[in-house]
VOTI-42718 format. One line per 8 residues: number of its first residue (from 0); their letters; for each residue x, z, y of N, C-alpha, C. Coordinates in nm, 3 decimals. Atoms other than C-alpha are relative to their C-alpha. Layout:
BEGIN
NUM) A) X:Z:Y:X:Z:Y:X:Z:Y; ...
% end
This chain:
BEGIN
0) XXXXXXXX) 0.083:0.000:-0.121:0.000:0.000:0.000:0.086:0.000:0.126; -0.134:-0.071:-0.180:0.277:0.153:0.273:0.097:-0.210:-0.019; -0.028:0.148:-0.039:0.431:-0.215:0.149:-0.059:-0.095:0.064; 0.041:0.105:-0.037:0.176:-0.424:0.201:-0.007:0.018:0.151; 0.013:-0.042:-0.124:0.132:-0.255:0.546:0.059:-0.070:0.102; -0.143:-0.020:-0.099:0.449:-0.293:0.656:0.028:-0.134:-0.014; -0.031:0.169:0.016:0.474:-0.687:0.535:-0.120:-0.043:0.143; 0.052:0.060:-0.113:0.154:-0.722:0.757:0.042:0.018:0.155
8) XXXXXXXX) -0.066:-0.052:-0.110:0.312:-0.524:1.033:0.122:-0.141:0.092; -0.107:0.061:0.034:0.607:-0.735:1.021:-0.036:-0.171:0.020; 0.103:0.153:-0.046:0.355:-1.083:1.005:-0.022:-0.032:0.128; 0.079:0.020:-0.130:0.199:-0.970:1.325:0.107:0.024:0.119; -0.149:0.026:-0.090:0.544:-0.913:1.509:0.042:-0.076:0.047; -0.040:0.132:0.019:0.670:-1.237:1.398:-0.096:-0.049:0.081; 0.105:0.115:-0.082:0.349:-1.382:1.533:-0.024:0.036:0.163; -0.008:-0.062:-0.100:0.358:-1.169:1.852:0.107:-0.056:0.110
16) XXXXXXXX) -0.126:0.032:-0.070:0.710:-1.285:1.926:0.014:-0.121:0.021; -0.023:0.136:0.039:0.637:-1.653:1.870:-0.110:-0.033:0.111; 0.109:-0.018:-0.162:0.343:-1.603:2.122:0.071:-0.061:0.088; -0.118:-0.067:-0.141:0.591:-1.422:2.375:0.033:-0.210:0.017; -0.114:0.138:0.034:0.837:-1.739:2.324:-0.093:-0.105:0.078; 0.070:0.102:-0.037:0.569:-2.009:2.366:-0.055:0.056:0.134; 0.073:-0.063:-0.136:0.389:-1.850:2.668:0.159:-0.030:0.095; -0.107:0.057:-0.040:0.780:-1.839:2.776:0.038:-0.145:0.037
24) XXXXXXXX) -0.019:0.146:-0.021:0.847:-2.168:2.756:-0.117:-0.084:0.106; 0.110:0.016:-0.063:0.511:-2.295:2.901:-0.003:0.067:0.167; -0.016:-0.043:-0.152:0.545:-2.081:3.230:0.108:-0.100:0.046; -0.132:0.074:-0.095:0.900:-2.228:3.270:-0.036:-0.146:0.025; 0.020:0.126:-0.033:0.737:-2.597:3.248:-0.088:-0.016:0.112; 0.122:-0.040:-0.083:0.473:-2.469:3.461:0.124:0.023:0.135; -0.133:-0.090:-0.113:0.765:-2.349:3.744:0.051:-0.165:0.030; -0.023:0.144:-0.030:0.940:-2.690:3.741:-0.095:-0.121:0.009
32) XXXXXXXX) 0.095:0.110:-0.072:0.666:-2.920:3.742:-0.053:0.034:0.120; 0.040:-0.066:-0.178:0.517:-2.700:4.051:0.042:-0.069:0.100; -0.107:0.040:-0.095:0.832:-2.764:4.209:0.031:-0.132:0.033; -0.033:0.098:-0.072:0.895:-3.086:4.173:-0.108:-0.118:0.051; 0.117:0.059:-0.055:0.527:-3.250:4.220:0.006:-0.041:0.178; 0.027:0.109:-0.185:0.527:-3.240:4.637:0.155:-0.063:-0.028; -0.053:0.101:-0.057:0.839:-3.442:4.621:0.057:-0.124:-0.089; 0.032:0.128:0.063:0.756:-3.677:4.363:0.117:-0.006:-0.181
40) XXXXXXXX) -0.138:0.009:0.126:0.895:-3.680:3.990:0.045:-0.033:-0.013; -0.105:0.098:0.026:1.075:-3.982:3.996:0.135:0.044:0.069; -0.075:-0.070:-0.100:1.237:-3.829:4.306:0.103:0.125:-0.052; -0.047:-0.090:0.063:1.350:-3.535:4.154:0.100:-0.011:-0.124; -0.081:0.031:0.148:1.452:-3.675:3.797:0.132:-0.048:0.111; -0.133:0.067:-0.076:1.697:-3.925:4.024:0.100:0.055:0.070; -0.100:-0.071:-0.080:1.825:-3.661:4.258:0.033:0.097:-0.124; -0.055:-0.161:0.006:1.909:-3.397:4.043:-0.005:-0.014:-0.173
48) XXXXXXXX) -0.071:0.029:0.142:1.943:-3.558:3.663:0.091:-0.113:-0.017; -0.071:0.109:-0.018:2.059:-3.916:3.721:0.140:0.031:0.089; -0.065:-0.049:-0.052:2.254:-3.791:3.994:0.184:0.067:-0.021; -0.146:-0.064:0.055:2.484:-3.593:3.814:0.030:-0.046:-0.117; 0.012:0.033:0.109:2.457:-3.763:3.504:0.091:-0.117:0.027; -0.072:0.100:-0.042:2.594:-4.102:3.661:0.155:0.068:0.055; -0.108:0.025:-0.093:2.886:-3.929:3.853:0.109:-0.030:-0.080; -0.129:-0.002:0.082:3.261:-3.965:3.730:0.013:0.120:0.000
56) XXXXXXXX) 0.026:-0.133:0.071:3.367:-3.694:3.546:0.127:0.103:0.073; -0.060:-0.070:-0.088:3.623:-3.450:3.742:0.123:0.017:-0.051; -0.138:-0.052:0.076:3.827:-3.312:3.456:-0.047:-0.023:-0.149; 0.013:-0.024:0.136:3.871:-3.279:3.067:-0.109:0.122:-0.053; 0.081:-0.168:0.065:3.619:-3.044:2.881:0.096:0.080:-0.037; -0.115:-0.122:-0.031:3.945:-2.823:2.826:0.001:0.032:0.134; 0.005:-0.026:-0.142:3.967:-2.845:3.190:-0.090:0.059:0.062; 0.120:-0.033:-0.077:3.645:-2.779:3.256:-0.051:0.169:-0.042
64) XXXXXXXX) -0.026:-0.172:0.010:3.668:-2.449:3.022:0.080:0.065:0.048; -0.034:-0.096:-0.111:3.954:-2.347:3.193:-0.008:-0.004:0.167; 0.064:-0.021:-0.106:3.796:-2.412:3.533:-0.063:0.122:-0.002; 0.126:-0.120:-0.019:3.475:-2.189:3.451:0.046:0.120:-0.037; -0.123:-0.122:-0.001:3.742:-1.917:3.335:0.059:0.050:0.102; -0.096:-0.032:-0.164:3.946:-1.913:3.607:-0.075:0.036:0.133; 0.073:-0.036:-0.113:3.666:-1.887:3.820:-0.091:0.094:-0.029; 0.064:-0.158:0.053:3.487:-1.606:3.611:0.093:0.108:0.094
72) XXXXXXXX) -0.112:-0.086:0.016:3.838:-1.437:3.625:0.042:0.048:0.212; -0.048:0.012:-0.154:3.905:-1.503:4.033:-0.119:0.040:0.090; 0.135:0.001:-0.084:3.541:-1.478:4.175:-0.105:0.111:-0.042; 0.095:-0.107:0.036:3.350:-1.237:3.979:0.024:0.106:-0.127; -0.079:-0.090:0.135:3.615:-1.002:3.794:-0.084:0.121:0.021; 0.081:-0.123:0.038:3.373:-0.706:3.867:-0.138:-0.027:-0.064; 0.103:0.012:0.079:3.087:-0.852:3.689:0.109:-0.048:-0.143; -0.063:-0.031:0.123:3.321:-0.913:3.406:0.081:0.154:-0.060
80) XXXXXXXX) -0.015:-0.123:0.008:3.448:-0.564:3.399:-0.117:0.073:-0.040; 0.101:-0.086:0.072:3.114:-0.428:3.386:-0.042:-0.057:-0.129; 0.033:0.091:0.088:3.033:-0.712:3.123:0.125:0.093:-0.182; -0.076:-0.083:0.055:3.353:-0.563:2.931:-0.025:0.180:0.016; 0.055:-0.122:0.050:3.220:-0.189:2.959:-0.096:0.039:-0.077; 0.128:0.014:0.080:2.921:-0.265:2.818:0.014:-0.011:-0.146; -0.006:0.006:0.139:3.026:-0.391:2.514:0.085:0.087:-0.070; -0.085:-0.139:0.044:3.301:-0.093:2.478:-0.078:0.118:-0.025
88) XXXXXXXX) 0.130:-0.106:0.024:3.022:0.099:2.522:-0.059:-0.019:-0.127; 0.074:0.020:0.105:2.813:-0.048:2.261:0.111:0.013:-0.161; -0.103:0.008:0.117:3.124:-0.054:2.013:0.011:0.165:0.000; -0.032:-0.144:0.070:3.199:0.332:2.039:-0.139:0.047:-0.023; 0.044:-0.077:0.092:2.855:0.399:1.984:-0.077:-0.053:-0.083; -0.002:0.007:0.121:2.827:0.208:1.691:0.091:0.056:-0.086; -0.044:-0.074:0.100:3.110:0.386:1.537:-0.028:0.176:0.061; 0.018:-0.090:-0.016:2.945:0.702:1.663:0.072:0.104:0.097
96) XXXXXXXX) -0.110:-0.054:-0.073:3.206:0.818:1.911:-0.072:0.034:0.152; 0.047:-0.064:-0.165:2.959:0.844:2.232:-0.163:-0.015:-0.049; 0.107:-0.011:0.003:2.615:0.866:2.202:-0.097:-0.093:0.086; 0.026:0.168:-0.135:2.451:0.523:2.313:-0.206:0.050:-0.002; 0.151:0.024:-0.045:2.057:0.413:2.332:-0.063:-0.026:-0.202; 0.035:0.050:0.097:1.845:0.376:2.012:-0.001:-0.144:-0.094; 0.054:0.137:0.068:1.850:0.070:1.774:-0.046:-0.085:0.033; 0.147:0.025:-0.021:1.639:-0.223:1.845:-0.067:0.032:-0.207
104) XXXXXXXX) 0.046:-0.014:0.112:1.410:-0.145:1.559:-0.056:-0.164:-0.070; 0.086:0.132:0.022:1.221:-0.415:1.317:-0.107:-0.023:0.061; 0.158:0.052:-0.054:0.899:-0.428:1.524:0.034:-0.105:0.148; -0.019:0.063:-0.103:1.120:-0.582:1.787:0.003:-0.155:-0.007; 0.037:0.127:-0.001:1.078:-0.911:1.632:0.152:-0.028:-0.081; -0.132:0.004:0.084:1.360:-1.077:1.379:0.121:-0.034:0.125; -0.148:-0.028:-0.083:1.742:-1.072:1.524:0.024:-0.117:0.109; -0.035:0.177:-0.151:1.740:-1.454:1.747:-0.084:0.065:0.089
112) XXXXXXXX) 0.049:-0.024:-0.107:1.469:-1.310:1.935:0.003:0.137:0.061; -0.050:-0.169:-0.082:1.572:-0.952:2.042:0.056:-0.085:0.146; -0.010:0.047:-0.147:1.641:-0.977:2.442:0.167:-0.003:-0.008; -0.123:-0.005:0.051:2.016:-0.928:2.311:0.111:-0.152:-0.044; -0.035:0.097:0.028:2.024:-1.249:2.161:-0.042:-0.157:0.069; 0.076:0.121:-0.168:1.814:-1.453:2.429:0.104:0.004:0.087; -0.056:0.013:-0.102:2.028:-1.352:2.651:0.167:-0.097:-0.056; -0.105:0.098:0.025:2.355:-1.452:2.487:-0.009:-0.146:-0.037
120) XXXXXXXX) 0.052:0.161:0.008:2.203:-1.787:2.370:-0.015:-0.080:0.118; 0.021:0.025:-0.106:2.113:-1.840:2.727:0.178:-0.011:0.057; -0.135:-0.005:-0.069:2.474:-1.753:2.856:0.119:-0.129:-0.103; -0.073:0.099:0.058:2.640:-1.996:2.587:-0.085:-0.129:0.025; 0.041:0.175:-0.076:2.383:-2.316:2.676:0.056:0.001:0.124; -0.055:0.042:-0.120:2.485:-2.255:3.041:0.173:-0.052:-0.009; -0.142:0.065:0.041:2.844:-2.274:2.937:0.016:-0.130:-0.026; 0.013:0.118:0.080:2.824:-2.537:2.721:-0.038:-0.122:0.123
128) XXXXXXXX) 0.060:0.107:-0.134:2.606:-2.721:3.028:0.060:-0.016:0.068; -0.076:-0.022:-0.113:2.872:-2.633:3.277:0.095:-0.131:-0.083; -0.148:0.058:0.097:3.151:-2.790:3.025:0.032:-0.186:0.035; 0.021:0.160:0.013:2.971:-3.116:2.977:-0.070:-0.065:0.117; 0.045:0.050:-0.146:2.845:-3.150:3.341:0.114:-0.047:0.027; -0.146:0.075:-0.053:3.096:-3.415:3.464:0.035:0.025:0.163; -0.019:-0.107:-0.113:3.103:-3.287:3.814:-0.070:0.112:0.021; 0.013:-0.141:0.035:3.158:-2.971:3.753:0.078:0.033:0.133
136) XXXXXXXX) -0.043:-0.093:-0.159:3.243:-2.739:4.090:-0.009:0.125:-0.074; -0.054:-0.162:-0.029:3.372:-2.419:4.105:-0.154:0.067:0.025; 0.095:-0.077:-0.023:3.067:-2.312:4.251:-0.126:0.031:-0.104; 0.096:0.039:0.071:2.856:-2.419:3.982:0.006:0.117:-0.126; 0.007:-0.117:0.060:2.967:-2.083:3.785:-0.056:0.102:0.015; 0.108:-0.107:-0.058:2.746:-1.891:3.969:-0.138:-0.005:-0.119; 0.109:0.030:0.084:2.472:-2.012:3.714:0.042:0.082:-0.161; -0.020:-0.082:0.104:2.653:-1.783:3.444:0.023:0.150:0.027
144) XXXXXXXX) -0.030:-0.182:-0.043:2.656:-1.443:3.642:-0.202:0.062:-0.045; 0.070:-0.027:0.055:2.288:-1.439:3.568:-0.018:0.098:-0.124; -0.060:-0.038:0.115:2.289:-1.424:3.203:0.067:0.185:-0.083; -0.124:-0.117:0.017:2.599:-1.175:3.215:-0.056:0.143:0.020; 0.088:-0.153:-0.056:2.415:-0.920:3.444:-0.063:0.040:-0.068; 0.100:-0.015:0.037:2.123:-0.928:3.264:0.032:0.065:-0.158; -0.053:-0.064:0.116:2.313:-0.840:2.912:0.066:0.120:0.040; -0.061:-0.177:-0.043:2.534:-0.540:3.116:-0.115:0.144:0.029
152) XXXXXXXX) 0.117:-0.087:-0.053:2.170:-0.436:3.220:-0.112:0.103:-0.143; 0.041:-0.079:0.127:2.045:-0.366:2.833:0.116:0.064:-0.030; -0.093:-0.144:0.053:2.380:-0.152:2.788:0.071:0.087:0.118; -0.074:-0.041:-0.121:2.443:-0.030:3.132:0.166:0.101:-0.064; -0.114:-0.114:0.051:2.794:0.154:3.082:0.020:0.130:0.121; 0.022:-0.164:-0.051:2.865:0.519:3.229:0.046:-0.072:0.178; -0.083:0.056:-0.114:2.902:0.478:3.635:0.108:0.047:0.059; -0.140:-0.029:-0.057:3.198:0.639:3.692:0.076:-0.112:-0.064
160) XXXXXXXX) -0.097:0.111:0.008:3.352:0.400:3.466:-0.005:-0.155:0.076; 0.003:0.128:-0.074:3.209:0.099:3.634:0.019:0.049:0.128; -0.064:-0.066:-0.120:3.325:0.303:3.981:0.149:-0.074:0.025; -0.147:-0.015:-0.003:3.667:0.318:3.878:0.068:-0.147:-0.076; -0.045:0.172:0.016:3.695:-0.062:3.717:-0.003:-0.051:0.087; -0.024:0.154:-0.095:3.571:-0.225:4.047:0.113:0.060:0.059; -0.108:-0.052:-0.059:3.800:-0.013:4.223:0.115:-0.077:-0.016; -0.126:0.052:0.080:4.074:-0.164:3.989:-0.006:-0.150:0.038
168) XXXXXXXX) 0.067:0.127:-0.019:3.939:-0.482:4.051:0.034:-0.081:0.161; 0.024:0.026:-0.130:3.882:-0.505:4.402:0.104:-0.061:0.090; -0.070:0.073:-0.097:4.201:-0.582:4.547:0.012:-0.130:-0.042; 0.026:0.116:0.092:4.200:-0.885:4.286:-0.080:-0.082:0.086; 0.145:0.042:-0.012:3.849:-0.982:4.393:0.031:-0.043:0.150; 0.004:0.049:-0.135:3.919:-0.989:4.791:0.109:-0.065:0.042; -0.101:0.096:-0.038:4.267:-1.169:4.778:-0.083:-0.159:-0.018; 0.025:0.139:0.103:4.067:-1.462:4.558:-0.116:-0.034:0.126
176) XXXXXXXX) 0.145:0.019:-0.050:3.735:-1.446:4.800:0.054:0.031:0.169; -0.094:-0.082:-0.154:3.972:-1.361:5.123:-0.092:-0.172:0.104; 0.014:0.128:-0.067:3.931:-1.777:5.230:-0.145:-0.004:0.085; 0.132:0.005:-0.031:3.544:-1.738:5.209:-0.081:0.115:0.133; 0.045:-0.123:-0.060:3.497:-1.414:5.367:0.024:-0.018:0.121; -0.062:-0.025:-0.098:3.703:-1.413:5.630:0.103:-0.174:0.022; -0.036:0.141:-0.003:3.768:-1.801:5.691:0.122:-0.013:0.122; -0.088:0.045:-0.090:4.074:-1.956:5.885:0.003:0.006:0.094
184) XXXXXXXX) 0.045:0.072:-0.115:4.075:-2.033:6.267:-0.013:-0.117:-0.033; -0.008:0.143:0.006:4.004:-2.376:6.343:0.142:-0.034:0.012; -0.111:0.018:-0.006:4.321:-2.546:6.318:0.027:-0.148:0.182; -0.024:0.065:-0.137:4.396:-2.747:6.682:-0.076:-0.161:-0.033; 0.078:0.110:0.054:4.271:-3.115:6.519:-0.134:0.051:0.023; 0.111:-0.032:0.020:3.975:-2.898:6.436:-0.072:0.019:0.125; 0.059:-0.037:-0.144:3.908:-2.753:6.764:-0.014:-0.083:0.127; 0.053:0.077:-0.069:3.937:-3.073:6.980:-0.109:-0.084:-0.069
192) XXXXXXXX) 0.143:0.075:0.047:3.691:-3.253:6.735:-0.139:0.089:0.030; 0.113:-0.053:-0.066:3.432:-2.951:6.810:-0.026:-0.018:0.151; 0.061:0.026:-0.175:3.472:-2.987:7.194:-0.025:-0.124:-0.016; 0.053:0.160:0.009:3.459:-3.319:7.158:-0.190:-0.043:-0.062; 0.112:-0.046:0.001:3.129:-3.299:7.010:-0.135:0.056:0.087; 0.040:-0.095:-0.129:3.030:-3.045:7.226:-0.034:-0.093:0.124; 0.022:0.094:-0.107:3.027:-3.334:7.474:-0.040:-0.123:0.000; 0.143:0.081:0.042:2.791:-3.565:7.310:-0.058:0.035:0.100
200) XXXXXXXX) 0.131:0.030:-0.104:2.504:-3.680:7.552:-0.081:0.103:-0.118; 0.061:-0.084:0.041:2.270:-3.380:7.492:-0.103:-0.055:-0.057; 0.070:0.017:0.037:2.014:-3.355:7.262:0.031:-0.163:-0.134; -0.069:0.143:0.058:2.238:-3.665:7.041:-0.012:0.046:-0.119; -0.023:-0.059:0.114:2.285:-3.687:6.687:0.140:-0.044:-0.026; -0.155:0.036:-0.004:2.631:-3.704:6.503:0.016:0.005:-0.179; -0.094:-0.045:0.177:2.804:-3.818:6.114:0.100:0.009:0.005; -0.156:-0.031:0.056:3.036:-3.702:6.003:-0.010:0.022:-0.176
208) XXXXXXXX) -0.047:-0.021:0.154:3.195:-3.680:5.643:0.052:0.153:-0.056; -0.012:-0.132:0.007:3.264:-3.313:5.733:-0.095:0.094:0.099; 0.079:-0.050:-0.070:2.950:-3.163:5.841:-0.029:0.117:0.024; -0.047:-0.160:-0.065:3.099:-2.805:5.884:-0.008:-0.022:0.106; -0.039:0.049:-0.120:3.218:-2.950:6.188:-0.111:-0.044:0.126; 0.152:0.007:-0.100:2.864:-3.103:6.312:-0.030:0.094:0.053; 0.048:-0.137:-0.058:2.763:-2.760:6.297:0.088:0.089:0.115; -0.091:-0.063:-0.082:3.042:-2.621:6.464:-0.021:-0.060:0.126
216) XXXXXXXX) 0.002:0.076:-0.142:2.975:-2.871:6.769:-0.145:-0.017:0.048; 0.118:-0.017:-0.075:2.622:-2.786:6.780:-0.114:-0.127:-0.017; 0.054:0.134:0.004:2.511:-3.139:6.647:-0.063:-0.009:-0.165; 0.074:0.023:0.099:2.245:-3.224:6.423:0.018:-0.156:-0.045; -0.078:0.167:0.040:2.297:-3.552:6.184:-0.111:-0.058:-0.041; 0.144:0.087:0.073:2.058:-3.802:6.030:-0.013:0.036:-0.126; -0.004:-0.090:0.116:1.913:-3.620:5.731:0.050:-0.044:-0.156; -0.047:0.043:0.118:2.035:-3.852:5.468:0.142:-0.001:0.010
224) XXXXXXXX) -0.151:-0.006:0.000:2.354:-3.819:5.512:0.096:0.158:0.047; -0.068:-0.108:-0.004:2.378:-3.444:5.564:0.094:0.054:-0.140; -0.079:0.000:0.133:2.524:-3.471:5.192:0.079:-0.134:-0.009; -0.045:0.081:-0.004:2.808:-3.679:5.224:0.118:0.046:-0.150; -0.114:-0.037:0.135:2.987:-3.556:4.847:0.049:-0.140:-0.019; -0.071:0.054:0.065:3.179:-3.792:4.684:-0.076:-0.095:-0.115; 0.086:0.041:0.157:2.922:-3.842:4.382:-0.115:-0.121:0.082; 0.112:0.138:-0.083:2.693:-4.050:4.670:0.061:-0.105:0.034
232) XXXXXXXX) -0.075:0.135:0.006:2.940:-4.264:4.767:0.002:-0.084:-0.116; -0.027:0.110:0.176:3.043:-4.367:4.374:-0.106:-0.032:-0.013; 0.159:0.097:0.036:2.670:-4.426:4.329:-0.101:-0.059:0.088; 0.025:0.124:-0.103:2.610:-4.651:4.621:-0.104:0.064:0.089; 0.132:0.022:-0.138:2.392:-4.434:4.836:0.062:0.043:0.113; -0.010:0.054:-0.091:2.602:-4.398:5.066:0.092:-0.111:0.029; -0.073:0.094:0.031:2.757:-4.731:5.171:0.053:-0.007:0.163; -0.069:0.041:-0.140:2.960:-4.884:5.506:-0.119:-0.086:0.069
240) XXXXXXXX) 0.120:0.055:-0.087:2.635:-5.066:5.596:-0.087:0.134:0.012; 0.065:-0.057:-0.016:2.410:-4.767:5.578:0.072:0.052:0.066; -0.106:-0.134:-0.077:2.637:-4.573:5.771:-0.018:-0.067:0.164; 0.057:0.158:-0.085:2.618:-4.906:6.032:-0.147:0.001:0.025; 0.141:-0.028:-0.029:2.291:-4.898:6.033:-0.055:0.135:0.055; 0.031:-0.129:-0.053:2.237:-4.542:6.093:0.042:0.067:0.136; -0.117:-0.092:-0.089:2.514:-4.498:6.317:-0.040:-0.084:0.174; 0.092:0.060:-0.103:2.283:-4.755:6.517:-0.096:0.021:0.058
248) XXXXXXXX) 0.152:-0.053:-0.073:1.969:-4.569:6.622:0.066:0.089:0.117; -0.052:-0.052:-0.093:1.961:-4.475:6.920:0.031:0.132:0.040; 0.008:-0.130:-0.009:1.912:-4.141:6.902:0.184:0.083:-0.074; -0.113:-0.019:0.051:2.319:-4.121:6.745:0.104:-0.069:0.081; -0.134:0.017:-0.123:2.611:-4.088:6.969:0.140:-0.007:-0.046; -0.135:-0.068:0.019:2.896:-3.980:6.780:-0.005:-0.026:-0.243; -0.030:-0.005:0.143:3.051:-4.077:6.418:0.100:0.091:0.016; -0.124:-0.031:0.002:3.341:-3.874:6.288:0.007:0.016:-0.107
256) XXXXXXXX) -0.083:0.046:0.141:3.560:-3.977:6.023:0.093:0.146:-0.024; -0.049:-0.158:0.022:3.700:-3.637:5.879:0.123:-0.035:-0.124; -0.069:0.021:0.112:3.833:-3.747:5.525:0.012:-0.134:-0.062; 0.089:0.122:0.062:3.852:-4.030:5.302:-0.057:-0.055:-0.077; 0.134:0.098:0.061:3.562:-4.056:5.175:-0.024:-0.055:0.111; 0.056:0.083:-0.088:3.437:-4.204:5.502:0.143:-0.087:0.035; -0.095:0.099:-0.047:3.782:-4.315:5.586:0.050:-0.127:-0.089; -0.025:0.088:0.089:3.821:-4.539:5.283:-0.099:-0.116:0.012
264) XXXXXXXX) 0.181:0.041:-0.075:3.464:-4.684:5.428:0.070:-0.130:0.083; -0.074:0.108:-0.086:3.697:-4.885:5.679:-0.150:-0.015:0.097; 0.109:-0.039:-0.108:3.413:-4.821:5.947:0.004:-0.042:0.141; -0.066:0.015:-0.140:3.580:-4.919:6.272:-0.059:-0.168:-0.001; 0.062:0.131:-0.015:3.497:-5.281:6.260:-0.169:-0.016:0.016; 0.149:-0.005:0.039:3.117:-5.207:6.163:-0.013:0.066:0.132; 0.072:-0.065:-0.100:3.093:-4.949:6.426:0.003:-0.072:0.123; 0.007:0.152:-0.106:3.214:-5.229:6.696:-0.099:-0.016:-0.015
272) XXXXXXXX) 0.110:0.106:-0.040:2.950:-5.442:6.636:-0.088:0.104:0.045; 0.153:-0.038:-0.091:2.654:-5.182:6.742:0.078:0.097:0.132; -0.061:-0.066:-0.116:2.874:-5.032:7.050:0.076:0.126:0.031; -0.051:-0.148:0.039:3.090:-4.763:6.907:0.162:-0.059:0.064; -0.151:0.031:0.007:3.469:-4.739:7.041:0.027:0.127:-0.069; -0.083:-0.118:0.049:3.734:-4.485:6.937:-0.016:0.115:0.130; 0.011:-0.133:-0.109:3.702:-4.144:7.144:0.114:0.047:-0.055; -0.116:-0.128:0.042:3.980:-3.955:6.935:0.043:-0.027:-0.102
280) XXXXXXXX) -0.073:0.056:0.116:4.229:-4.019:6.704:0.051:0.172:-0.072; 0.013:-0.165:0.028:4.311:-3.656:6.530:0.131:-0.020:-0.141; -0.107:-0.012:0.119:4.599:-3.780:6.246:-0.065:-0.044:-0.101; 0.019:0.070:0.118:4.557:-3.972:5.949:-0.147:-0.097:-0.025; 0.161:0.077:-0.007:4.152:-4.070:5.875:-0.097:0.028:0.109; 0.090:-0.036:-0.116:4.033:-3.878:6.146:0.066:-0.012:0.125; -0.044:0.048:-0.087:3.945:-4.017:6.403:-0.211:0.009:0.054; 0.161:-0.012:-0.039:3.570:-3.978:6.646:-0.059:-0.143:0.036
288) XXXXXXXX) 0.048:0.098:-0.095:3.387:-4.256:6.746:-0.138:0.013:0.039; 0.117:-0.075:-0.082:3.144:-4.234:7.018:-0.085:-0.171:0.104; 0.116:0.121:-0.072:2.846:-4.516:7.153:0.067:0.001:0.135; -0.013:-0.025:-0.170:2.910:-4.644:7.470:-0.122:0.002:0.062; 0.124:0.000:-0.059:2.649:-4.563:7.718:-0.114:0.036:-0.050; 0.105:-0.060:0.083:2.443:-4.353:7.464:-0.070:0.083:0.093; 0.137:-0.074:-0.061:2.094:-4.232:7.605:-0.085:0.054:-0.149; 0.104:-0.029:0.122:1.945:-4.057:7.315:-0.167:0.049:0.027
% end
């Protein structure tokens, strides 16, 4: 009897957890279609699967694991520290040496679906996704601190020890994150291209290939081209005629060639024809060019 119980018990778990799961899944399709409906699915698939799917690829999948390493290790060594207490934790008290949290028991559903194993399944597809994403960025490791947290959060470890790790940590952490935090001056190039800017016919717009710099000069750009990466160029959206064309409305006073991606563009001839000269030459690709007689 106490068997058969416990087999049905055990049935209705299984079927409980297979629910969960599906209901899971179903919200998350429910979340992305939401999202990408107002701006059209085709729209969406193209920007943001084709997109990256077409680009050239950056580095080697060795490369690309020790990228997302190196940038675990440099950018977010105190979420790996706590990540590493956690499981020290969970190791002494499986051999009984500290006194941890209960079991999950069997009613929690069989061992893939415990929140234990979601979560690590989750943290190895993102990997894996990161690996074989061919432009892969540094930044794009942020999409595995998730995950991480969320597993340190079912074994929190004691907080003095996670105290006294970031501690350990920390000077690590703010040499590596020093650039971001606490960014450069402008470097003299830099700072006559913002005045320069700065003295656009008011109310103008301005491209550039380094649109830190727009901002820095107070200048808003034409919205397709506030993403000037690398991956738009190789896949033709942006080109030396659209740039020509754009750099033609009237409401746009000011190009500036920063790097070369735009400088490889060879742009100077194109911008002639709709009434652009040179304003500023700045060393190597950069260089401003500014409408004559712009009324925006």
């Amino acid at each position: 009897m106490r068997a058969q119980l416990g087999e049905e018990a055990s049935e209705k778990a299984l079927g409980a957890a297979a629910m969960h799961e599906m209901m899971a899944h179903d919200a998350g399709r429910l979340v992305a279609l939401g999202a990408a409906l107002p701006w059209g699915l085709g729209r969406v698939w193209d920007q943001s699967v084709v997109y990256n799917r077409e680009a050239s690829r950056l580095t080697s999948y060795p490369g690309a694991v020790t990228k997302a390493l190196h940038t675990l290790v440099d950018r977010d060594p105190i979420v790996l520290v706590a990540a590493g207490l956690a499981v020290v934790m969970l190791v002494l008290a499986r051999v009984g040496w500290v006194r941890g949290n209960a079991p999950d028991s069997p009613a929690d559903g069989p061992l893939l679906f415990r929140p234990a194993s979601v979560l690590v399944l989750w943290l190895a597809a993102q990997f894996a996704l990161l690996v074989y994403e061919p432009a892969f960025w540094r930044p794009h490791v942020a999409f595995l601190i998730v995950p991480l947290a969320l597993l340190v959060a079912l074994r929190p470890p004691p907080v003095i020890a996670l105290f006294v790790g970031t501690a350990v940590v920390m000077p690590w952490y703010l040499s590596n994150v020093h650039p971001m935090l606490w960014p450069d001056p402008y470097s003299r190039a830099e700072q006559a291209a913002v005045d320069a800017l700065h003295d656009l016919p008011a109310g103008s717009l301005a491209i550039s290939d380094e649109p830190g710099l727009l901002w820095r000069g107070a200048r808003l750009t034409v919205p397709y081209f506030d993403d000037s990466s690398i991956k738009r160029i190789e896949q033709g959206q942006i080109t030396a005629v659209k740039l020509q064309n754009a750099a033609a409305k009237p409401d746009v006073c000011g190009v500036l060639v920063w790097t070369s991606r735009y400088g490889n563009l060879d742009l100077g001839p194109r911008l002639a024809q709709v009434g652009y000269e040179v304003r500023a030459r700045y060393g190597g690709p950069r260089v401003l060019y500014e409408k004559r007689a712009c009324r925006p």
